[in-house]
N, C-alpha and C positions, 0 to 999 in steps of 0.2 A: 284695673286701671286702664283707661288708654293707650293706646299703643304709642310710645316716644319716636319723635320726632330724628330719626337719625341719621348723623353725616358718617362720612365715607371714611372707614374706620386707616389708620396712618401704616398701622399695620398689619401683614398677613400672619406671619407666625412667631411665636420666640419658644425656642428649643434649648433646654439644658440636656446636657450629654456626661455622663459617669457622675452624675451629682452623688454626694460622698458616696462615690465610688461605683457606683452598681446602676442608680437611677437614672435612666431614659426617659427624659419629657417632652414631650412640645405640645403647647398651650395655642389654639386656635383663637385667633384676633379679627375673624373675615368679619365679626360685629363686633361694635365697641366695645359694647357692655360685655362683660361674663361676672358668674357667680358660682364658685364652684364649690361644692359639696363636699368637706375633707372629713376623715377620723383622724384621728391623732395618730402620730409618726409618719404620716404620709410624706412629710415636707413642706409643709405650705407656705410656712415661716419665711424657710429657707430659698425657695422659690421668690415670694415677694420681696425679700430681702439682695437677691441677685437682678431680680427685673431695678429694682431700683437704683442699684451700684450703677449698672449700666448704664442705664440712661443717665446720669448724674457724672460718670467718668469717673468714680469712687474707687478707684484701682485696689488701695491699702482694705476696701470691704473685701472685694471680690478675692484677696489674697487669703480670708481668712474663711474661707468658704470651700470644701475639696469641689470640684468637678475636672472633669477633661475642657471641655468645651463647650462654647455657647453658641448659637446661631441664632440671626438674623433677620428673617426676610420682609423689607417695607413696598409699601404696593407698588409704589413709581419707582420700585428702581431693580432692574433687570436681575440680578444675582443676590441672593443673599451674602451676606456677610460675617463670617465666624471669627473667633478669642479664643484659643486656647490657653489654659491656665501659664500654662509654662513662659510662654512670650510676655507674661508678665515680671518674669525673674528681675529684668532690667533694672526697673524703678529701683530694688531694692541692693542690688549685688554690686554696681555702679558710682561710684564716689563722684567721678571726674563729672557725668548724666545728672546727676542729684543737685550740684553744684552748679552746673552750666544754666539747667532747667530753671535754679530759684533765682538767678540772678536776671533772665529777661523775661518777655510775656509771650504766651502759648506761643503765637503765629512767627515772632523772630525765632524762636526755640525751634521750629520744623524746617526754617531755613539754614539751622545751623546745621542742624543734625543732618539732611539733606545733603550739605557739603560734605560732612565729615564721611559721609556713606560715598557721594560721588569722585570723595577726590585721589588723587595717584599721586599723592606726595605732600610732607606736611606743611612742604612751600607754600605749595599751591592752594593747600585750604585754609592758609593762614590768609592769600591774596583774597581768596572769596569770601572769608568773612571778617575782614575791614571793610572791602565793601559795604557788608551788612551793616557796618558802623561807620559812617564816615566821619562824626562827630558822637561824641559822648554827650546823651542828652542830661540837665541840669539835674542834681540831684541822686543821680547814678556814683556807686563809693567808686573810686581811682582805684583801681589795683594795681597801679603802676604801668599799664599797659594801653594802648589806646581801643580797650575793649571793655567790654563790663564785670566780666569776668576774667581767671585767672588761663595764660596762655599755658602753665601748665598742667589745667585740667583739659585744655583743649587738645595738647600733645597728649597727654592719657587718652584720650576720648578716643583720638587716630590711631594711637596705636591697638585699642580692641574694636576698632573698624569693624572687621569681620563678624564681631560677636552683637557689634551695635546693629550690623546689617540684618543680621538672623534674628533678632529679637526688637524689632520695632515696628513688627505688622501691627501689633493693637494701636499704636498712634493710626494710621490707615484706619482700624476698626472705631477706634472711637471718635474718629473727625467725620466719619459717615453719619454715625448714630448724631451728633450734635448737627450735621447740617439735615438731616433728613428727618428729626424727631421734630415737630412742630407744637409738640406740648412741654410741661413742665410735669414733675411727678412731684404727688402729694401721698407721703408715703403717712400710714396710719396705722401703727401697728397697735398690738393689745393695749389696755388700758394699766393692766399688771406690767408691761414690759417698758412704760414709760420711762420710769426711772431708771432704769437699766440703759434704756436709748441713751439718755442724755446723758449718762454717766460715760458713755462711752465715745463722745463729742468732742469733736476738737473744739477750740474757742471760736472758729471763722464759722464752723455748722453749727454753733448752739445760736449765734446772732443769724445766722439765716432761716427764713421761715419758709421757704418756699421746700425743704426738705424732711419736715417734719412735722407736730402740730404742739403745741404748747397747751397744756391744759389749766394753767395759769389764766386768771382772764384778765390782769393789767394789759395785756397786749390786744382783749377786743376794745377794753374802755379807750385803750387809747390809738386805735380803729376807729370810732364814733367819732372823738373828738377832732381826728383827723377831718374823716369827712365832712362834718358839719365846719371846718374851719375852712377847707375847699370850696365847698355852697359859699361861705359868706365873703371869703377872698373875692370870687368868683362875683355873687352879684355886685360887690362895690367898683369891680373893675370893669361890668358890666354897665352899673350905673351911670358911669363915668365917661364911658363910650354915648352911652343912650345919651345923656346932656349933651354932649356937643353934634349929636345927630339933630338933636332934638332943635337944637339951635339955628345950626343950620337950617333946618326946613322950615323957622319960624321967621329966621332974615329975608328967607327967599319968598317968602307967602305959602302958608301952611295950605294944602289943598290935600284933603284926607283922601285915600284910595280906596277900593272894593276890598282889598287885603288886611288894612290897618282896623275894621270893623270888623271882617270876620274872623280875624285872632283870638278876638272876643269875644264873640257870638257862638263862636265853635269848644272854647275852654270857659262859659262862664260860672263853670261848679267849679274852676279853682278861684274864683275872684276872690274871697278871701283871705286865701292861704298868699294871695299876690298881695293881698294889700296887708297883711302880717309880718308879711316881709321888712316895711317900713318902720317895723319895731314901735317905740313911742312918740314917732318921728310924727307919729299920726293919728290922734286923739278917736274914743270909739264914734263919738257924734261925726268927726268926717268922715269915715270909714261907713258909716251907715250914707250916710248923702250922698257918696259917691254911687252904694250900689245901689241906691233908689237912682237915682239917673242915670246908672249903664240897664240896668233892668227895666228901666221905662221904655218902650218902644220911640213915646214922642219927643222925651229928652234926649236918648240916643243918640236918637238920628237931628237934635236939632244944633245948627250951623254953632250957635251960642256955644256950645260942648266940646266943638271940634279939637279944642287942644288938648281939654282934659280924653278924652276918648284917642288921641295921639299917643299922647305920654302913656296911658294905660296899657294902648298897644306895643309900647317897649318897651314896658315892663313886664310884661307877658314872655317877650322875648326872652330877656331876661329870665325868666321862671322856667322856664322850656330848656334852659339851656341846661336847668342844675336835675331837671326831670328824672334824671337817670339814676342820678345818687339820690334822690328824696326816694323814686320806688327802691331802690336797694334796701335802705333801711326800714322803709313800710313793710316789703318782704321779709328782710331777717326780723323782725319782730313777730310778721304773723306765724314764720315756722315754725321758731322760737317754742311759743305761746302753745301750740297742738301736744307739745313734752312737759309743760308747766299742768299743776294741780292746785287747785285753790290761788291760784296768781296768774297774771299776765304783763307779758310786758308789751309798752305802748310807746310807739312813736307818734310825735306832735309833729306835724308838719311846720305850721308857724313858728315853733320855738325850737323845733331842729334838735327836741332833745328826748332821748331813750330811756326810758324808764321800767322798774319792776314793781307791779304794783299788786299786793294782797287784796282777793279777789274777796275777803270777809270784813277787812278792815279798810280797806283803801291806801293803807298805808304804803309807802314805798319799803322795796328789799331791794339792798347791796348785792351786787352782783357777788361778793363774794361768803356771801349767805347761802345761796344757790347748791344744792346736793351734790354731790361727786358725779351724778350721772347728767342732771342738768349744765354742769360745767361741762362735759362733753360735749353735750349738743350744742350749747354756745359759743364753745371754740371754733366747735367745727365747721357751723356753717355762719358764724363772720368771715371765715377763710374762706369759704364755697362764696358766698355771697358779697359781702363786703370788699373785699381785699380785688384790685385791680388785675390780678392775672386769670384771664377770663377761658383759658386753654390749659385747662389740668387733665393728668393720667390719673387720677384715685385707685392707690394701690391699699385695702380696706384690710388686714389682719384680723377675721374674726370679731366683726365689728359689734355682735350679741351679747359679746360680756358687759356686765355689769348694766345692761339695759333689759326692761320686763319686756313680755310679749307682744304688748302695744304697742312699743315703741320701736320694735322689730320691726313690725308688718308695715312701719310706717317711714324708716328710717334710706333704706335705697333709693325707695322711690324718691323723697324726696331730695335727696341726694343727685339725682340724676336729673331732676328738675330743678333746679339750682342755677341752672344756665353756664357754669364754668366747668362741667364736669364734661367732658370730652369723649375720656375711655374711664372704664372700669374693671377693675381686677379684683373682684372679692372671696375671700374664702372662707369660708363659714362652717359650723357644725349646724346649723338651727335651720329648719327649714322652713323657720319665722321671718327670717332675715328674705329669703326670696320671696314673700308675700304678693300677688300679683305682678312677679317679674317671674312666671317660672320661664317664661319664653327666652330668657339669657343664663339661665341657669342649666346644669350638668353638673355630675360624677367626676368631680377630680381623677378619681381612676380611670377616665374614657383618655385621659391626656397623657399615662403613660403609653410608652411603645414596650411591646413586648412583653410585659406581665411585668415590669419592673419598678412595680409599688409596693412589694412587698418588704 
C-alpha cells in the first residue's frame, strides 16, 4: 500500500514497570501506528488493558492489574510523568475522600482537596472551603450544613491530612494525561472476551461508547438514522435560510454573479442528487427540465433562467453543506461491502438510505442476518467512520480472530484509512494482520527492557 499520510504522533513513550511483578516494558510511540508481534503469555491483553485505564482515568481497572509503575512521556511536555500502584490506595481505603469526591465535580474536588493538603487548622479549611461555596447550587441534597457534603467527612479528611498529602500524586498524574491526551481510546478487545467485557461494566461504561465497541448492531442502524436525520434537519433549516436570501436579492433586483453559476458548473454530476433532495416536492418531468436548461449552454446563460439558476445555486449550497456526512456513508458502505460475499450494501444518495442487498437475488438482508464476523466489521467501522469523534487511539486486542486471511491483509489498513484513527496499538499473532503495514510493525519482545518477557 502507500505509505500513510502521518501526523505527529502525541506521544513519545508509555512504559509499564514490575507488571505482575517481574515485567519491564516500554512501548515506543515516536510513530503512531505500531503493530506488534506477541505469542501467548507475553502480556499484550494486559498491556492494552493498562494503556487504556490510563488514558480513560479508570483507576478501579488499574487496581486490579499488579504493576509497580507506569511512565509517561508526551512530546510537548518536558518530563515524563509516572503512577505508582501504591498512590492508588486512596480511592479505595478513604471513606471521608469517597464521599467528598461523589458529592461534587472533578475541578471543585481538586480545590477541596488542595485546601485540605494546604491548610494548618481545621478552622482555617473550613474558612477556605465555604468560600468554595458561597451558595449551595439548586438541587444539591442539604446536609445540614452550608456545603454539599458532610463537615464531618471534611474533619476526617483533615485529620489524615498527611496521608491525603502522600497519596494524591496520581490526581497530578491523571489531570496531565487528560489535559495532554488529545484523543479518545477505542479500546477493541477479542471478539471471545466481549462478553466478559461487558459483564464486567458498570452501568455509566456499558451506555458509553467511546470506551468500548458493541458488537450489537441496533446501535449502527441507529448511527444511520441519526445521520440521515442531521442531512434532513439540516437542509430544511438550510432551506429556510436560502428563501429569505433568496428574497431578499429578488426585492433588491436579482443580478446573478461569476460565483452563483460556477457552484454549478463546477458540481454539475451532483445535479441530481441536488434536485432529489426535493423529494416528491418535484415531479420527474421538472426535474428533467430543469437539467435540460442547466445543461444547456444557451439556456444557462440566458437572462430568462436567472432566478431558476439562483435558487439552484443555494441549493447547491445547501448540498455542500451536508457533503460530509453523505461521503461518510458512501464510505462506510464501500468498506463495508470489500468483507461482504455474495451481497453488498448500498448507499442512495437521494433517499439518504443504507441498505444490504443479495448480490444473486437483489433482495434486501437485515443487518442482523449478517455473520458474526460481518457484524464485526460493521460495528467497527460505523465507529471509525460514522460516529462524530474524529481523533481515536485504536487500542486493537488481536484483532485476527474470527476473521479469514483476506480479511486480515485487509483489515489495518483500512482502519488506519478511516480518517479518525489517530494512533494505533495493535497486537496480534498473525502476520496476516500486518499485510502491507510491515513498516509499523515489530516483535513485542523488542519492547521489553532487559530480557523480561519471559
Amino acid at each position: 500500500m502507500e505509505d500513510l499520510t502521518l501526523e505527529e504522533s502525541a506521544i513519545d513513550y508509555f512504559a509499564i514497570y514490575g507488571m505482575h511483578g517481574y515485567k519491564d516494558i516500554k512501548l515506543d510511540f515516536s510513530c503512531p501506528f505500531n503493530i506488534l508481534l506477541s505469542e501467548n503469555g507475553q502480556g499484550k491483553t494486559t498491556i492494552i488493558k493498562l494503556i487504556n485505564a490510563v488514558f480513560n482515568g479508570h483507576i478501579e481497572k488499574l487496581k486490579e492489574i499488579r504493576f509497580q509503575s507506569i511512565e509517561v512521556k508526551f512530546k510537548k511536555f518536558k518530563r515524563s510523568i509516572i503512577l505508582k500502584q501504591e498512590d492508588l490506595d486512596l480511592e479505595w481505603e478513604s471513606r471521608a475522600y469517597k464521599h467528598i469526591k461523589s458529592r461534587v465535580d472533578e475541578q471543585t474536588f481538586d480545590k477541596v482537596l488542595n485546601s485540605v493538603i494546604k491548610s494548618k487548622s481545621y478552622k482555617s479549611l473550613m474558612a477556605e472551603v465555604r468560600a468554595i461555596f458561597p451558595e449551595l447550587h439548586r438541587g444539591v441534597r442539604n446536609t445540614g450544613s452550608s456545603l454539599p457534603f458532610s463537615t464531618m467527612a471534611l474533619q476526617e479528611l483533615h485529620e489524615e491530612k498527611n496521608f491525603v498529602s502522600s497519596k494524591t500524586s496520581h490526581l497530578e498524574f491523571f489531570k496531565i494525561i487528560k489535559e495532554r491526551s488529545p484523543f479518545k481510546t477505542l479500546y477493541l478487545p477479542t471478539y471471545r472476551r466481549i462478553e466478559d467485557l461487558i459483564a464486567t461494566l458498570s452501568e455509566d461504561e456499558k451506555i458509553s461508547t467511546n470506551e468500548h465497541i458493541k458488537f450489537g448492531l441496533s446501535d449502527v442502524e441507529a448511527t444511520i438514522e441519526s445521520i440521515k436525520k442531521e442531512i434532513l434537519t439540516s437542509c430544511n433549516d438550510s432551506t429556510s435560510r436560502t428563501n429569505g436570501e433568496i428574497l431578499s436579492r429578488l426585492a433588491n433586483g436579482l443580478s446573478l454573479t461569476i460565483k452563483d453559476r460556477e457552484i454549478i458548473t463546477k458540481n454539475i454530476d451532483s445535479l441530481s442528487l441536488v434536485l432529489n433532495r426535493f423529494g416528491k416536492s418535484l415531479t420527474a418531468a421538472d426535474k428533467e427540465l430543469i437539467t435540460k436548461k442547466v445543461k444547456s449552454h444557451e439556456e444557462f446563460n440566458d437572462e430568462r433562467n436567472d432566478t431558476l439558476v439562483y435558487f439552484l445555486s443555494k441549493m447547491y449550497s445547501t448540498f455542500n453543506e451536508q457533503r460530509e456526512k453523505d461521503q461518510a456513508l458512501s464510505k462506510f458502505a464501500k468498506v463495508c461491502s470489500k468483507y461482504f460475499k455474495n451481497k453488498e450494501m448500498e448507499y442512495d444518495e437521494a433517499t439518504l438510505e443504507v441498505q444490504i442487498k443479495s448480490l444473486d437475488t437483489n433482495e434486501e438482508i437485515e443487518f442482523e442476518h449478517l455473520s458474526s464476523g460481518e457484524k464485526q466489521i460493521v460495528s467497527l467501522f460505523s465507529k471509525l467512520i460514522l460516529e462524530k469523534e474524529k481523533n481515536l487511539f485504536v487500542l486493537f486486542d488481536e484483532p485476527e480472530l474470527s476473521l479469514s486471511v483476506e480479511w486480515q491483509k485487509m483489515l489495518l489498513t483500512d482502519v488506519l484509512n478511516s480518517g479518525s484513527c489517530k494512533m494505533l496499538l495493535a497486537m496480534t499473532h498473525s502476520p496476516f494482520i500486518m499485510h502491507g503495514l510491515t513498516n509499523y510493525a515489530s516483535d513485542l519482545k523488542s519492547s521489553f527492557i532487559n530480557g523480561t518477557s519471559a
